[in-house]
C-alpha positions as MATLAB code, in Angstrom:
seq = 'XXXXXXXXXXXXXXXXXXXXXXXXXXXXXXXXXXXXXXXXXXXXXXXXXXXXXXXXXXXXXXXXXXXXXXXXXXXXXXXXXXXXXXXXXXXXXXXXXXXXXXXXXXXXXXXXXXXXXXXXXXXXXXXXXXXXXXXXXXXXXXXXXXXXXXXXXXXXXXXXXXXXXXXXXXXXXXXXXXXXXXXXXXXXXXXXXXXXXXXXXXXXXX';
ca = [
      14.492  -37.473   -8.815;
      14.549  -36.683  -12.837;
      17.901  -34.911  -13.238;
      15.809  -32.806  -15.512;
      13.648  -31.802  -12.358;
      16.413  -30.784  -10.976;
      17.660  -28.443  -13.525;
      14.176  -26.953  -14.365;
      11.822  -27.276  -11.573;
       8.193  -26.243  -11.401;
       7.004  -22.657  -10.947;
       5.754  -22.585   -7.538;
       2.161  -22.413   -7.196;
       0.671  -18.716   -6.683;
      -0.810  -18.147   -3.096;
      -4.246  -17.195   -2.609;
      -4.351  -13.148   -1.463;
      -6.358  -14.143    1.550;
      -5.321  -10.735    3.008;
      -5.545   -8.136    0.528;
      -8.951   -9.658    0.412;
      -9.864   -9.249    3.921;
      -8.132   -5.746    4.379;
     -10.621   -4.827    1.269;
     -13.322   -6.054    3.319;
     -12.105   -4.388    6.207;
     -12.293   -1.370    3.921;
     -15.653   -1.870    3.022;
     -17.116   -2.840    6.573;
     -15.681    0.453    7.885;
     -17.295    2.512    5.319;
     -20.603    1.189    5.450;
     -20.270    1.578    9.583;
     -20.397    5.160   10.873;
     -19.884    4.182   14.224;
     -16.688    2.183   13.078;
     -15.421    5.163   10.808;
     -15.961    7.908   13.704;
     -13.711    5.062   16.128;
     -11.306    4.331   13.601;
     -10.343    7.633   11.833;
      -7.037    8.962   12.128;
      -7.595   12.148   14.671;
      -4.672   13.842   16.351;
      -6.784   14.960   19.309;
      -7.739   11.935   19.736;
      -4.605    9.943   19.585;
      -2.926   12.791   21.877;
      -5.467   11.371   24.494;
      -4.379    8.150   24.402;
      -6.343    6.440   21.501;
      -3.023    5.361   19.944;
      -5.020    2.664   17.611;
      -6.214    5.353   15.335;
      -2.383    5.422   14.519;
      -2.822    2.170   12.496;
      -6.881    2.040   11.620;
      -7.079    5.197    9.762;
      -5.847    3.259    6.803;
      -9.221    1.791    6.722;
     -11.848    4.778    6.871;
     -12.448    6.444    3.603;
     -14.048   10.081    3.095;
     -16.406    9.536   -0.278;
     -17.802    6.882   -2.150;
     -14.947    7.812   -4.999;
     -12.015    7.768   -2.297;
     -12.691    4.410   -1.616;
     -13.447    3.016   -5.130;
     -10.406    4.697   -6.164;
      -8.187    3.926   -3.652;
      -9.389   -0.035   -3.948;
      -9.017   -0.120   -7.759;
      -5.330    0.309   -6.774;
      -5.047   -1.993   -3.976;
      -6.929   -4.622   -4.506;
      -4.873   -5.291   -8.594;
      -1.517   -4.516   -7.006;
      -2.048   -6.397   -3.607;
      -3.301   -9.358   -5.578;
      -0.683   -9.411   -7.907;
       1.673   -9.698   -5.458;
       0.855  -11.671   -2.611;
       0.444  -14.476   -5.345;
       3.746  -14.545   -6.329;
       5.456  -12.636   -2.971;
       2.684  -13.740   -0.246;
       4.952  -13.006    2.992;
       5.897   -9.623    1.923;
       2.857   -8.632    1.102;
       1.268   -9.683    4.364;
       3.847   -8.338    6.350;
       3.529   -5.010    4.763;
      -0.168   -5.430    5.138;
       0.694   -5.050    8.989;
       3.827   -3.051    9.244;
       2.609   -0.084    6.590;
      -0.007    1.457    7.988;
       1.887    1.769   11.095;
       4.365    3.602    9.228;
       2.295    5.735    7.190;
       0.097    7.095   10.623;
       3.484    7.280   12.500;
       4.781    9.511   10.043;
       1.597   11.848    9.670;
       1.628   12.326   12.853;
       5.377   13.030   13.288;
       6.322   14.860    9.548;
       2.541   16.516    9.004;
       1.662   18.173   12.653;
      -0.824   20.311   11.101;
      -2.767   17.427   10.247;
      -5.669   17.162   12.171;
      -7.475   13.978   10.725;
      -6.721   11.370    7.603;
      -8.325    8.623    6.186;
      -7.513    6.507    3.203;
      -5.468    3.307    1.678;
      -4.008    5.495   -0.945;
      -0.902    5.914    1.010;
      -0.790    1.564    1.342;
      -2.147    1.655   -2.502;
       0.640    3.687   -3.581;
       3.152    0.883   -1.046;
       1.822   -2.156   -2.481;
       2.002   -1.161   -5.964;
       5.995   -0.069   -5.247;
       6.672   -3.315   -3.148;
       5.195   -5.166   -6.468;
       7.366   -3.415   -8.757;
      10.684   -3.955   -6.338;
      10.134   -7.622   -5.900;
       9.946   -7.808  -10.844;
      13.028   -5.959  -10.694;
      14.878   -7.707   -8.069;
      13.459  -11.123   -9.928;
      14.924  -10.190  -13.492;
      11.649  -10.560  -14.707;
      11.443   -9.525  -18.592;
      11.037   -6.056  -19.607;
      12.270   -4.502  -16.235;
      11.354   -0.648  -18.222;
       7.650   -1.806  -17.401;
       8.376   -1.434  -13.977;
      10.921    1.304  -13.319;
       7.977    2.683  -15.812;
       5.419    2.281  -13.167;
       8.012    3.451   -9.884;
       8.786    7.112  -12.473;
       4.599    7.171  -12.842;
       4.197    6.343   -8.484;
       6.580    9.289   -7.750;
       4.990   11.969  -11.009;
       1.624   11.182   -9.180;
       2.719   12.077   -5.637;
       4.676   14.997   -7.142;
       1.865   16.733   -8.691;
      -0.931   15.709   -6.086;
       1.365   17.694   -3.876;
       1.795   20.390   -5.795;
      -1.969   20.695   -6.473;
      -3.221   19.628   -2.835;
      -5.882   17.184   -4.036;
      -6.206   13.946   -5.914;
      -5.780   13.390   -9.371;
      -8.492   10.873   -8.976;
     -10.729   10.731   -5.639;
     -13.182   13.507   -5.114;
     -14.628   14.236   -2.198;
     -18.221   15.820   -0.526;
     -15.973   18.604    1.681;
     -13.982   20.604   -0.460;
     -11.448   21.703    2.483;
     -10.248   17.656    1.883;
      -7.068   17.637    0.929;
      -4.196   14.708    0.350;
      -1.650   13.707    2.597;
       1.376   13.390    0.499;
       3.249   11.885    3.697;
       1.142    8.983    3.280;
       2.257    8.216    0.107;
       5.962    8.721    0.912;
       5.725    6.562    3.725;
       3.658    3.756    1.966;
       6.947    4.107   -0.249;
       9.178    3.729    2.565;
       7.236    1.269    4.456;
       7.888   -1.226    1.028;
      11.006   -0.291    1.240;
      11.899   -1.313    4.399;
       9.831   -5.118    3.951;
      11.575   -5.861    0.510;
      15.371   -4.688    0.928;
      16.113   -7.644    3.168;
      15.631   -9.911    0.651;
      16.670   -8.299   -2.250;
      19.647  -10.236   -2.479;
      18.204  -13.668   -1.870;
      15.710  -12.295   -5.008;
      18.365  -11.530   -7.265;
      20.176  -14.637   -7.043;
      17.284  -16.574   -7.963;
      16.872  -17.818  -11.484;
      15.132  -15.092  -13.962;
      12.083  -15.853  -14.682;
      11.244  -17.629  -18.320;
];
């Protein structure tokens, strides 16, 4: 091998975001299927009676045509972003965080009776991306202690003001579920501080 190989060796190549393209889909199929909306929705009554799925699909249902074009925006140019360059955190978080974000609803919020939405896995992937540039040394770290300060304003005032600063919605008695978003925080927590170390000893990025 090229000594100088050695020394400097190629980037890796980026991985294709097979999954943050099929949970999109996912996203999509649900919405445009009442039947799979009504089955998948997040309902307390419902899981209380044994439909413990719901726990983990109501990630996927979506209230408006804004709530999911919103919540996608988001998504789909964070979850790209980093399952390119981080592909088995991302996928693992793909399965672990919604898990987290309807066990928590149900536990922290019991007065809520139904939620739907990827804002709470939006709001995740976009933190998971901007752990995994700091813990890489990538240049400009501000940009992305930048975007965590912006993640945790938004939550902040959407709780404060009980709706979205973006989504609307047909039913005005919609409100957010700041849980979700805490938990989509926690649940990229959890996936990237194993291997922060491992990330920080790597070499930064030129």
């Amino acid at each position: 091998m090229d000594p100088a190989t050695r020394v400097n060796p190629p980037a890796a190549k980026a991985s294709f975001p097979w999954a943050t393209l099929l949970a999109a889909a996912l996203a999509l199929v649900v919405y445009a299927s009442s039947t799979l909306e009504d089955r998948l929705i997040f309902d307390r009554l419902a899981i209380r009676g044994g439909e413990w799925w719901r726990i983990w699909t109501g990630s996927w249902v979506h209230f408006s045509p804004s709530h999911l074009a919103w919540n996608l925006v988001v998504f789909l140019a964070a979850g790209v972003w980093l399952e390119r360059i981080s592909p088995g955190p991302a996928r693992w978080f793909l399965v672990i965080g919604p898990l987290v974000i309807g066990t928590t609803l149900y536990v922290a919020d019991p007065s809520l009776m139904r939620y739907a939405g990827l804002s709470g896995l939006a709001a995740g992937v976009l933190a998971l991306l901007a752990f995994e540039q700091l813990a890489r040394k990538v240049p400009d770290p501000w940009f992305w202690w930048g975007v965590l300060v912006l993640l945790v304003l938004k939550i902040a005032v959407e709780s404060q003001a009980g709706q979205s600063l973006f989504a609307r919605f047909s039913q005005p008695e919609i409100r957010t579920a700041p849980w979700s978003h805490v938990a989509g925080v926690a649940a990229a927590l959890m996936v990237h501080w194993p291997r922060r170390r491992v990330l920080r000893r790597q070499p930064s990025p030129r």
